[in-house]
Rosetta silent file (secondary structure, phi, psi, omega in degrees, C-alpha in Angstrom):
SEQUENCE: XXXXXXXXXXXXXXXXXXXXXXXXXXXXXXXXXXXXXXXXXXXXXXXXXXXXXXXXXXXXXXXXXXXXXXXXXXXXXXXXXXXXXXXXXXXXXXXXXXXXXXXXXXXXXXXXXXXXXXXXXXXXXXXXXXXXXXXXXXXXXXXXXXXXXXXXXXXXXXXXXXXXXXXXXXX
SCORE:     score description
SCORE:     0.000 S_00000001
   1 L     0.000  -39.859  176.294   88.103  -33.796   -0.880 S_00000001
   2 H   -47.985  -53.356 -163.651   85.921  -33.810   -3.739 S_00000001
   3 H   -34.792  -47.940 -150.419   83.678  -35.909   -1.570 S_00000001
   4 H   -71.817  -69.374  146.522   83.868  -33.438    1.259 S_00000001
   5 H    11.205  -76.481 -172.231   83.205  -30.355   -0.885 S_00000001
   6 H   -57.982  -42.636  175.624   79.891  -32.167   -2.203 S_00000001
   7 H   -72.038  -44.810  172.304   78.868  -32.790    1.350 S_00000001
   8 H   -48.694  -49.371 -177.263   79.625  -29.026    2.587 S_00000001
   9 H   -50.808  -40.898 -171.859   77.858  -27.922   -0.666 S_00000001
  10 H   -51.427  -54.449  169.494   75.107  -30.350    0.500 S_00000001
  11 H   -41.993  -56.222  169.331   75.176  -28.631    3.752 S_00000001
  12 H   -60.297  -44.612 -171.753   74.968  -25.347    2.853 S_00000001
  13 H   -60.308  -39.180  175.240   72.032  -26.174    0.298 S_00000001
  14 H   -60.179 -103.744 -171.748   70.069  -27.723    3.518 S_00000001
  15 H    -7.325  -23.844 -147.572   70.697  -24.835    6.078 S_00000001
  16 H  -121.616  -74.430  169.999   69.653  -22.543    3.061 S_00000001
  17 H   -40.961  -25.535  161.255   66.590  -24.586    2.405 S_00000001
  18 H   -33.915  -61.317 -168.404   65.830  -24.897    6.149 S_00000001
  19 H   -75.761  -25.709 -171.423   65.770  -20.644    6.334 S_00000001
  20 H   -69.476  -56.463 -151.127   63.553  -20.643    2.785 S_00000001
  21 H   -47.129  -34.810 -165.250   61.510  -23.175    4.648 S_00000001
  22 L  -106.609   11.545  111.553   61.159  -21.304    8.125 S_00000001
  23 L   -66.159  -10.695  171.329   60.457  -17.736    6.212 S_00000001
  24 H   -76.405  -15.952 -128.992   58.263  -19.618    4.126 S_00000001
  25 H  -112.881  -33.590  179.341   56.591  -21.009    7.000 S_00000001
  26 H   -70.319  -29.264 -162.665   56.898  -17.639    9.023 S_00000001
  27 H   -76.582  -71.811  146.282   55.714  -15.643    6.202 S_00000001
  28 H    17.376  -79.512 -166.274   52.338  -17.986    5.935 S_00000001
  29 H   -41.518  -54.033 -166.348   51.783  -17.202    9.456 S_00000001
  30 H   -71.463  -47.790  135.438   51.780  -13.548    8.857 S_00000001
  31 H   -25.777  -34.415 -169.800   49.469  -13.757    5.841 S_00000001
  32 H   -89.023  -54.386  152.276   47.055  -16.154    7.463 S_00000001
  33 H   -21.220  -97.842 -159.353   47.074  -13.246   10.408 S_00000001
  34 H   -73.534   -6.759  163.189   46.020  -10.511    8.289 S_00000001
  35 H   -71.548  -24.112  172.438   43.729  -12.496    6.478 S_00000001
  36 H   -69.352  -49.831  175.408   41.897  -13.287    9.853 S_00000001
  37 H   -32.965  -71.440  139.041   42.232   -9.845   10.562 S_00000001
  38 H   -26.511  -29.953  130.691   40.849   -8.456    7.333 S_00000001
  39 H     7.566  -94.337 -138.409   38.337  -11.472    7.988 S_00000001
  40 H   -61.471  -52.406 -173.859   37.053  -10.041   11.128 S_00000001
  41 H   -35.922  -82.250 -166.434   36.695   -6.407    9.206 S_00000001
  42 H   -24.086  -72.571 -173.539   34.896   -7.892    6.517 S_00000001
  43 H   -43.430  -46.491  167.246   32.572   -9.845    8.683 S_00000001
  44 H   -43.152  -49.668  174.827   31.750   -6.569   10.551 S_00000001
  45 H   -78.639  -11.408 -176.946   30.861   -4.381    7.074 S_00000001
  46 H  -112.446  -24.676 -174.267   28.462   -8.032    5.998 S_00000001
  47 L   -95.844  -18.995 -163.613   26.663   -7.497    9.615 S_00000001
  48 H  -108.876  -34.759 -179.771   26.349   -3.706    9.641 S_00000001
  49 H   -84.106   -8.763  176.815   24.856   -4.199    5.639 S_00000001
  50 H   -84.486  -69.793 -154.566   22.547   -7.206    6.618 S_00000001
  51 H   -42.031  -42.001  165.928   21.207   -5.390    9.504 S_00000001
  52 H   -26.375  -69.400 -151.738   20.826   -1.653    6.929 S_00000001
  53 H   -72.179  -25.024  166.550   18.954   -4.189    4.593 S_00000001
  54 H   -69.952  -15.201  171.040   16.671   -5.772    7.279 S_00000001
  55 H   -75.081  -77.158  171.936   15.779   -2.174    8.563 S_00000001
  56 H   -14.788  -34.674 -128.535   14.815   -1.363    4.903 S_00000001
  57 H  -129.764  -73.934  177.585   12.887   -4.881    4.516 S_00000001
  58 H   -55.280  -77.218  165.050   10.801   -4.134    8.038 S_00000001
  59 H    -5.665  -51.444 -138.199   10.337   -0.375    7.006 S_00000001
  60 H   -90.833  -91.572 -179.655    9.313   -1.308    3.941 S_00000001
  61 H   -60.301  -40.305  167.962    6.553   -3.728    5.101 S_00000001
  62 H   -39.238  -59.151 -179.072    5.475   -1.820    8.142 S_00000001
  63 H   -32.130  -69.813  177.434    5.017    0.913    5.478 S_00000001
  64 H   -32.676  -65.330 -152.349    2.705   -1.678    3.291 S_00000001
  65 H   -78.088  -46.134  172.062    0.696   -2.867    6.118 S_00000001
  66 H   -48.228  -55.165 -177.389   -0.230    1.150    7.084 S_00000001
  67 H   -75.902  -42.228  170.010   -1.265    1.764    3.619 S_00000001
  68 H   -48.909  -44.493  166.663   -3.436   -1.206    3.479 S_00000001
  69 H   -45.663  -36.176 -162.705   -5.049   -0.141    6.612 S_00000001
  70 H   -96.386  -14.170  166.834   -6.079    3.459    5.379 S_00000001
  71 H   -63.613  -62.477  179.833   -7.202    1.503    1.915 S_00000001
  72 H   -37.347  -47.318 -172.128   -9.417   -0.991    3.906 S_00000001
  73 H   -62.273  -57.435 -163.963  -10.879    1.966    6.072 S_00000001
  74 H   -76.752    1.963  143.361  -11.492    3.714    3.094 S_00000001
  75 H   -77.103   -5.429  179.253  -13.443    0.994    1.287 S_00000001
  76 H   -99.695  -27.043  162.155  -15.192    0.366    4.128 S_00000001
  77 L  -110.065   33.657  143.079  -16.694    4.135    3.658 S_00000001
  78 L   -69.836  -81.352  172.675  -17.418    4.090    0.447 S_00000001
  79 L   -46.654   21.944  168.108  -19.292    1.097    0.882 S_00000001
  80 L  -119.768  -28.119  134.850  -21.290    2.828    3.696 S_00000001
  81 H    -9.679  -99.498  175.762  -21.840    5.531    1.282 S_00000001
  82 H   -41.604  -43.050  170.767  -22.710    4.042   -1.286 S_00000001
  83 H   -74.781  -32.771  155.436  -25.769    2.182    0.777 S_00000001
  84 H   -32.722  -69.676  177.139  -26.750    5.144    2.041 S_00000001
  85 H   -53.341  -48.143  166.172  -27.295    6.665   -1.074 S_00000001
  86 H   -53.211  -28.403 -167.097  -29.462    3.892   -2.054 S_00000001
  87 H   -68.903  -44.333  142.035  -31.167    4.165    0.808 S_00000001
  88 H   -25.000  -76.264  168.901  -31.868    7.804   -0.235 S_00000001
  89 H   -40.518  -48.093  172.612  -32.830    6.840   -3.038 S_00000001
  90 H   -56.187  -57.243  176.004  -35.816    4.260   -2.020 S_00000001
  91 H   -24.284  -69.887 -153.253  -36.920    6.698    0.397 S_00000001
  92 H   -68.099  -27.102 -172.926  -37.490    9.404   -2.220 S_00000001
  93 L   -51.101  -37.626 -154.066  -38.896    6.509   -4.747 S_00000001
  94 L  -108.880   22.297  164.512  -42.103    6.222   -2.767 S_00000001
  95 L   -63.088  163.336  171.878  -42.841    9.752   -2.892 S_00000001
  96 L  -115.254  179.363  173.806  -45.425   10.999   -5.232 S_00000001
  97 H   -33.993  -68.219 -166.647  -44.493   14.401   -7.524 S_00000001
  98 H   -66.685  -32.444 -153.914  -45.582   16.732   -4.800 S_00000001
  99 H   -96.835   -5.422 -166.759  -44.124   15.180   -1.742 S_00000001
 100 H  -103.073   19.523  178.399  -40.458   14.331   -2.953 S_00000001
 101 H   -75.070  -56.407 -157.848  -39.803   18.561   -3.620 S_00000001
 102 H   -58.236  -37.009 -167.165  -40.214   18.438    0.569 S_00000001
 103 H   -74.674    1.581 -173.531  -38.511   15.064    0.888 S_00000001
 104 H   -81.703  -66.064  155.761  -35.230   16.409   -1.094 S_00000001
 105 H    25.592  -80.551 -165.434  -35.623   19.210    1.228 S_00000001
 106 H   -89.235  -67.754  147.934  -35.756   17.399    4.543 S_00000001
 107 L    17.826  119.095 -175.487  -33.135   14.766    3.375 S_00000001
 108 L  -164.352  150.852 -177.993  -30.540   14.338    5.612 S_00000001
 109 L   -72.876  163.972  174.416  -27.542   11.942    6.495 S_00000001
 110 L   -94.040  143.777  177.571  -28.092    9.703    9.707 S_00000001
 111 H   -62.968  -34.617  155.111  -25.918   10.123   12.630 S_00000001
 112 H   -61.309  -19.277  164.318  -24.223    6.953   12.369 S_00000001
 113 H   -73.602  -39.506  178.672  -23.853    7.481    9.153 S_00000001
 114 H   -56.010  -51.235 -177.989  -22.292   10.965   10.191 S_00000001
 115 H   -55.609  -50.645 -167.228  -20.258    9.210   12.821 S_00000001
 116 L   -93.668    5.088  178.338  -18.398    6.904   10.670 S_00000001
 117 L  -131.418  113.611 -171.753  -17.983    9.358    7.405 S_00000001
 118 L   -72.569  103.130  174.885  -15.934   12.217    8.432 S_00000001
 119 L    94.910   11.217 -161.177  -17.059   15.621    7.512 S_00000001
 120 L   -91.784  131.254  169.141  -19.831   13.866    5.511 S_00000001
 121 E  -128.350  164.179 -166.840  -22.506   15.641    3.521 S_00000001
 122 E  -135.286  124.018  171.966  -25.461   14.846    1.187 S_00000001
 123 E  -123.526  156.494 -163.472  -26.967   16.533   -1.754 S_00000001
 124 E  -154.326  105.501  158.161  -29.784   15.333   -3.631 S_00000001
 125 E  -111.292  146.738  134.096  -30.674   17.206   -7.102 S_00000001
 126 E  -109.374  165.999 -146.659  -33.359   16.569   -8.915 S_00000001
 127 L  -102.782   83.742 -169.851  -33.529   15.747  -12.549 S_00000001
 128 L  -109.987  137.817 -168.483  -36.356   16.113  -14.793 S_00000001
 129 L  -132.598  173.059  153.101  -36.164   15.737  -18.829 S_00000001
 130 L   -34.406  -30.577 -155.029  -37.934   14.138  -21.868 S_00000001
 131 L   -95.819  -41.595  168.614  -37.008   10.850  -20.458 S_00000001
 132 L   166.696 -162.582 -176.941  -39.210   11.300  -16.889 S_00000001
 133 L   -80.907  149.308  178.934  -37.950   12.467  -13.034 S_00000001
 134 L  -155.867  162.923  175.682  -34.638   11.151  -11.937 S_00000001
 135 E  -112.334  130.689  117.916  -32.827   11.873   -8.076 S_00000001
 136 E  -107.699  125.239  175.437  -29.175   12.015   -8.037 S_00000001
 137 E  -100.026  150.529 -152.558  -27.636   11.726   -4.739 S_00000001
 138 E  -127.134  109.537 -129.003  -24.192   13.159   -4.039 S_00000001
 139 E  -142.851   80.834  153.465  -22.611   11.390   -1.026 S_00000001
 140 E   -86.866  126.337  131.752  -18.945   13.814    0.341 S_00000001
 141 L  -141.731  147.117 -166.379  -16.618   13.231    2.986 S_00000001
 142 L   -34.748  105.457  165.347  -13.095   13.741    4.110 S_00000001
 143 L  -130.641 -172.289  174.035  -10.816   11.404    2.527 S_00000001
 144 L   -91.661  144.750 -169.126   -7.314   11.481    1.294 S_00000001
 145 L    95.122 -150.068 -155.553   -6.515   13.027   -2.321 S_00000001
 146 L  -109.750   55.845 -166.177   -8.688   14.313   -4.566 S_00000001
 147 L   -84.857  157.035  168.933  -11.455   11.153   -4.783 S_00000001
 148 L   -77.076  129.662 -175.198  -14.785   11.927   -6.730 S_00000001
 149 L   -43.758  158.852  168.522  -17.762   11.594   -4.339 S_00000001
 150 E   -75.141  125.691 -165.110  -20.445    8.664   -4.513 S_00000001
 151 E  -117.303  145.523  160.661  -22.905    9.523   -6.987 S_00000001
 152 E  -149.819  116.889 -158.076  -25.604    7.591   -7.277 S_00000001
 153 E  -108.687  132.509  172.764  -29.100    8.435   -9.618 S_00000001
 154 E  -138.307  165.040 -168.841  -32.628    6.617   -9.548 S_00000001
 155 L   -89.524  129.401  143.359  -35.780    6.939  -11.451 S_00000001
 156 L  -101.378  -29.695 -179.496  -38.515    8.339   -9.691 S_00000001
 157 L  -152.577  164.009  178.004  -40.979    8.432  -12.874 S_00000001
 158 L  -149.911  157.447 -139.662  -40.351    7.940  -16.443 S_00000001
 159 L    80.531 -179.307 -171.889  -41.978    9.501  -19.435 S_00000001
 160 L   -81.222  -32.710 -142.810  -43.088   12.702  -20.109 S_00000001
 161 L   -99.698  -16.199 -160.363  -46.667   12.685  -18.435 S_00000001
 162 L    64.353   -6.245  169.159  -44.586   11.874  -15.011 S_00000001
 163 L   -73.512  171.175 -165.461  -46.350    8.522  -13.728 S_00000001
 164 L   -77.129   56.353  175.465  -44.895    6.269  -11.568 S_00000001
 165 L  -119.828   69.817 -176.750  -43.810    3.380  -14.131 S_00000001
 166 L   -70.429  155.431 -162.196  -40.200    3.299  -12.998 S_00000001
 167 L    38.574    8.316  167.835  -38.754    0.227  -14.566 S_00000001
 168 L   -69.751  168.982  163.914  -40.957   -0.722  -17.484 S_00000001
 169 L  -123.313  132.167  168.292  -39.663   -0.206  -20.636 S_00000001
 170 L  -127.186  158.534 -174.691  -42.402    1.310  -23.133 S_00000001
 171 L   -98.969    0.000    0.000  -42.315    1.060  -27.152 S_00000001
């Protein structure tokens, strides 16, 4: 009887591990379920925050590439400026006293030069001091901000007496 007892006990202890096993087994299931589930969320919220940061990322460089553009353009009129003014400048160099009051005058941007510098105008003062005649030419046109214009100054004569000995140095 004992015997039997031990086997019924046995019995029961299977059957009762059996039901842990197959709620263990069931429960699992149900867990691995909402973890695909939650999964699938998740994966949705990592796809909707990739794509955010690749708009940001294009933006972003699209942005870059615009602003480079309106830098380039706007180094490209400076530097058309800027030769210009020399070019002003030579001009006026081979003037004598009397002839460069008319050619400051007269002085005038060229229409391609006009064409490609928006709004652009040119002033030309002259300078005269102790140290001899000087030009500066003053080179505006529409850009963005506040930039200072291209200035650029050349000797027409140097000394007192006014001759033409632009680049010597005298002692």
């Amino acid at each position: 009887m004992n015997n039997q007892n031990g086997i019924d006990e046995l019995n029961d202890e299977i059957s009762i591990d059996t039901n842990c096993v197959k709620l263990i087994s069931v429960s699992s299931v149900r867990v691995r379920g909402n973890r695909m589930m939650n999964r699938k969320g998740f994966i949705s919220i990592e796809i909707l925050v990739a794509a955010s940061l690749l708009i940001v990322i294009v933006s972003g460089y699209a942005a870059l590439q615009y602003r480079l553009l309106g830098v380039a353009k706007d180094a490209k009129h400076y530097q058309l400026a800027l030769h210009e003014a020399a070019n002003q400048i030579s001009m006026l160099q081979g003037m004598t006293e009397l002839q460069l009051e008319d050619g400051i005058e007269k002085a005038h941007l060229p229409e391609d030069v006009l064409r490609s510098l928006p709004n652009g105008k040119l002033f030309i003062e002259k300078i005269v001091d102790q140290k001899g005649t000087r030009v500066k030419v003053r080179i505006l046109w529409d850009r963005a901000g506040a930039p200072s214009p291209v200035e650029l100054i050349g000797w027409i004569s140097t000394g007192p007496t006014g001759d033409q000995t632009q680049g010597e140095v005298r002692s």
